[in-house]
C-alpha angles and dihedrals in degrees: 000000000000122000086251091057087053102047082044090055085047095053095046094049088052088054092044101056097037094061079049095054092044096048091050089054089048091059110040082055087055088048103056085035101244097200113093089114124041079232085064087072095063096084098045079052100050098035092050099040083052096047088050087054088048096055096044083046086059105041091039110021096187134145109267087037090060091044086053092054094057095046086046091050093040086057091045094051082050087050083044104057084038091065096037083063107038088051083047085052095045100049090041090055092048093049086057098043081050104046101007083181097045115128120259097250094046091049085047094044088048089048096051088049092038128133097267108078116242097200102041087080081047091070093057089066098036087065094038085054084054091059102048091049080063099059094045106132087337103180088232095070083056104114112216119232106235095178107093101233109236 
């Protein structure tokens, strides 16, 4: 087996478990119902438009496939850090509304353990970064050169 094979099988792989990982996130959103706030639809956007990129990526690995993937991770990491903050806010306003005199150390500790969850948004990157791994010096964002050199 050449180098090439084995970065191909790589690639794939990378592809591969990062629509898994997407689809599972998909849905486990769908499971705790997730749509209470038209916000709350951002992540099963994003997660499934990216998964869609993933797949084409895999089935057809050119060039503007693979430039499409890594918009469509880039704007799932973004999805990602959105909902990292909006569960931090949310917790953090709960925890006032709960113990408006708490210190400040206590009201930060009991947001970072609330009820909405800090690492499930993570996922969201951690699967976008998969992709893009992917997509790292893929032969297929080599331009080719179509002027004959003199």
């Amino acid at each position: 087996m050449t180098p090439a094979d084995i970065l191909s099988r790589l690639r794939r792989f990378l592809l591969v478990f990062s629509v898994m990982l997407m689809g599972g996130a998909l849905l486990e959103l769908w499971l705790i119902e997730h749509t209470a706030d038209p916000l709350q639809f951002v992540p099963f956007v994003l997660c499934a438009l990216a998964a869609l990129a993933a797949l084409v990526a895999l089935v057809r690995p050119r060039r503007a496939t693979l430039l499409a993937l890594r918009a469509c991770a880039a704007l799932l990491v973004l999805g990602s850090l959105l909902g990292i903050y909006l569960h931090v806010e949310g917790n953090y306003a709960l925890q006032r509304e709960i113990s408006p005199n708490a210190p400040a150390g206590a009201t930060l500790f009991a947001t970072l353990g609330g009820a909405n969850p800090l690492l499930a948004p993570g996922i969201l990157a951690v699967a976008a970064v998969l992709a893009l791994a992917a997509t790292y010096h893929h032969p297929a964002l080599v331009k080719e050169n179509k002027a004959a050199a003199p």
